[in-house]
C-alpha positions as CSV (number, residue, x, y, z in Angstrom):
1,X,-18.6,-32.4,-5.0
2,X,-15.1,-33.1,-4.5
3,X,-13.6,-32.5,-7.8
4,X,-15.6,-28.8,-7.7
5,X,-14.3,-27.4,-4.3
6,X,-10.9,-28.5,-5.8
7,X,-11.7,-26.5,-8.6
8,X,-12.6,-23.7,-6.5
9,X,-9.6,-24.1,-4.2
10,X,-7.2,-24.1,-7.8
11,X,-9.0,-20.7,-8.9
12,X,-6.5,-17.9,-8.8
13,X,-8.8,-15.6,-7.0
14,X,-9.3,-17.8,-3.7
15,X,-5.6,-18.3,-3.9
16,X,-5.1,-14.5,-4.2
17,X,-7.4,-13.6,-1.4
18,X,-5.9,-16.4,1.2
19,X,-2.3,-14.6,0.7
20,X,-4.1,-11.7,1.3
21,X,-5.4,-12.6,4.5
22,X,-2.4,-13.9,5.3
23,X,0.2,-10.8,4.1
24,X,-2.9,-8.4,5.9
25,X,-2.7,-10.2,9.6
26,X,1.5,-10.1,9.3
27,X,0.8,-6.2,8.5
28,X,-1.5,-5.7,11.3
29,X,1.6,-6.0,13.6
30,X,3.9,-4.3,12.3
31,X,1.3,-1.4,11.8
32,X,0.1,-2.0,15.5
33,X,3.3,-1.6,17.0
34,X,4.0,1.3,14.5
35,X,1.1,2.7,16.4
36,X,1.1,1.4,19.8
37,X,5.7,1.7,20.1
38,X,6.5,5.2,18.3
39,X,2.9,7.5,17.5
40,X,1.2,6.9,20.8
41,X,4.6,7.8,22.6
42,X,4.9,10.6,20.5
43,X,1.4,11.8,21.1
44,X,1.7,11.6,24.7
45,X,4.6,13.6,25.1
46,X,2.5,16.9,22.7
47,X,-0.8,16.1,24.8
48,X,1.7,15.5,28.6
49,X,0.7,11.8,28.5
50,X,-3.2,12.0,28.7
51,X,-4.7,8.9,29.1
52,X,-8.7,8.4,27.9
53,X,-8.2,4.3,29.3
54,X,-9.2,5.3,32.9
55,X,-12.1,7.5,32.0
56,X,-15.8,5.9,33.2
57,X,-19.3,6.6,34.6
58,X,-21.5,4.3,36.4
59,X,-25.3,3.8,36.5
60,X,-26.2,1.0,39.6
61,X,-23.5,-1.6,39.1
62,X,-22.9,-1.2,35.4
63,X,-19.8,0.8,34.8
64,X,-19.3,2.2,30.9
65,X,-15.8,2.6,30.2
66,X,-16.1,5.0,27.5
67,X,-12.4,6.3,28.1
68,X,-11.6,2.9,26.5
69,X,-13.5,4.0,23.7
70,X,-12.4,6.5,22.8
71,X,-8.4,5.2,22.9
72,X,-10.1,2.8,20.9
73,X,-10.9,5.5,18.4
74,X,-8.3,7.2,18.3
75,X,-5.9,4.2,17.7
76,X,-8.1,3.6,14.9
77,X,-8.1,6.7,13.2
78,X,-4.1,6.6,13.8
79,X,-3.7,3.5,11.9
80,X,-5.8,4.2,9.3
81,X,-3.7,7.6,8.5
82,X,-0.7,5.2,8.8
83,X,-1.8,2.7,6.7
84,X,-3.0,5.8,4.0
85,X,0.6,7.2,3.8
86,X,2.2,3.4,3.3
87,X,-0.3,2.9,0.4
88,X,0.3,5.9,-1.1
89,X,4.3,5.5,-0.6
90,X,4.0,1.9,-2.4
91,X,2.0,3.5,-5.0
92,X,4.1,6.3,-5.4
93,X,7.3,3.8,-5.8
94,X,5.0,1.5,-8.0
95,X,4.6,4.0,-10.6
96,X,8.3,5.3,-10.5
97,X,9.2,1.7,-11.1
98,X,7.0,1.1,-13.9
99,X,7.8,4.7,-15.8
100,X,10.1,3.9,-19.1
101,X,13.9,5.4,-18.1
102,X,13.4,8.6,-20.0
103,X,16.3,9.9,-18.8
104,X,18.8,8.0,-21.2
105,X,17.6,8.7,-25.0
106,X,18.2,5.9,-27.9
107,X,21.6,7.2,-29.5
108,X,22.1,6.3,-33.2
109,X,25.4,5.6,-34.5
110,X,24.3,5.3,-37.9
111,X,21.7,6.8,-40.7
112,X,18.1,7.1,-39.7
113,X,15.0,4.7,-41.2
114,X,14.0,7.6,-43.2
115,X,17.4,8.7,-44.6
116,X,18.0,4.7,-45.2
117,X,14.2,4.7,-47.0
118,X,15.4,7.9,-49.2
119,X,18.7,5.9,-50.4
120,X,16.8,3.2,-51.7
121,X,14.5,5.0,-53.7
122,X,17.1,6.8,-55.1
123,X,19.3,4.3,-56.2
124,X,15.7,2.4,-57.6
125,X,15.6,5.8,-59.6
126,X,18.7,5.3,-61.1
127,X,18.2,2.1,-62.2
C-alpha cells in the first residue's frame, strides 16, 4: 500500500495539480487586491461610492444581509473579468513567443540545392 501511494505521489499529474493549487492560492491575492485596491476604488468614484454592504431586511430576529450579497457578486463577476483578460494576455504572449521569427528570412550566400542538383547532372552527362 505503501509503495502504490508513492507511486501515485511520483505521477506527474498529482505533482502538476499540487503546483497548481499552490501557484492558484498565490494568484488569488494578487487578483484580490487587484480587485479589492484599484477596481473597487475606481468603481466607487463612477457609481459616488455606493455601498450594497449595509443593505438588509429583517423578518422577527433574523436579519438577511443581502447587501453583502450582492458586493459579494459583484466582486465575483469583477474578478472573473480580471482573471479573463490576464488569461487571454498570457495567451496572447504565449503564441507570439512560440511563432517562428518570420521577420528575418534565411539569406544564401551561395548556389541553391537545385542549381547544385543541375551541376551534377551535368557534369554526370559529360562524363
Amino acid at each position: 500500500m505503501i509503495n502504490e501511494f508513492k507511486d501515485f505521489i511520483a505521477k506527474g499529474n498529482v505533482m502538476d495539480l499540487a503546483v497548481g493549487i499552490i501557484i492558484g492560492a498565490a494568484f488569488t491575492g494578487i487578483v484580490s487586491s487587484l480587485v479589492e485596491d484599484l477596481i473597487n476604488p475606481l468603481i466607487g468614484l463612477v457609481v459616488g461610492g455606493l455601498d450594497f454592504s449595509g443593505l438588509s431586511f429583517g423578518i422577527g430576529e433574523a436579519q438577511f444581509m443581502y447587501g453583502k450579497f450582492i458586493t459579494a457578486t459583484i466582486n465575483f463577476l469583477i474578478i472573473a473579468v480580471v482573471v479573463f483578460v490576464l488569461v487571454k494576455l498570457v495567451n496572447r504572449l504565449k503564441s507570439v513567443a512560440e511563432k517562428p521569427d518570420d521577420v528575418v528570412p534565411d539569406v544564401q550566400t551561395g548556389p541553391s540545392e537545385l542549381d547544385v542538383l543541375i551541376e551534377i547532372r551535368d557534369s554526370l552527362k559529360r562524363g
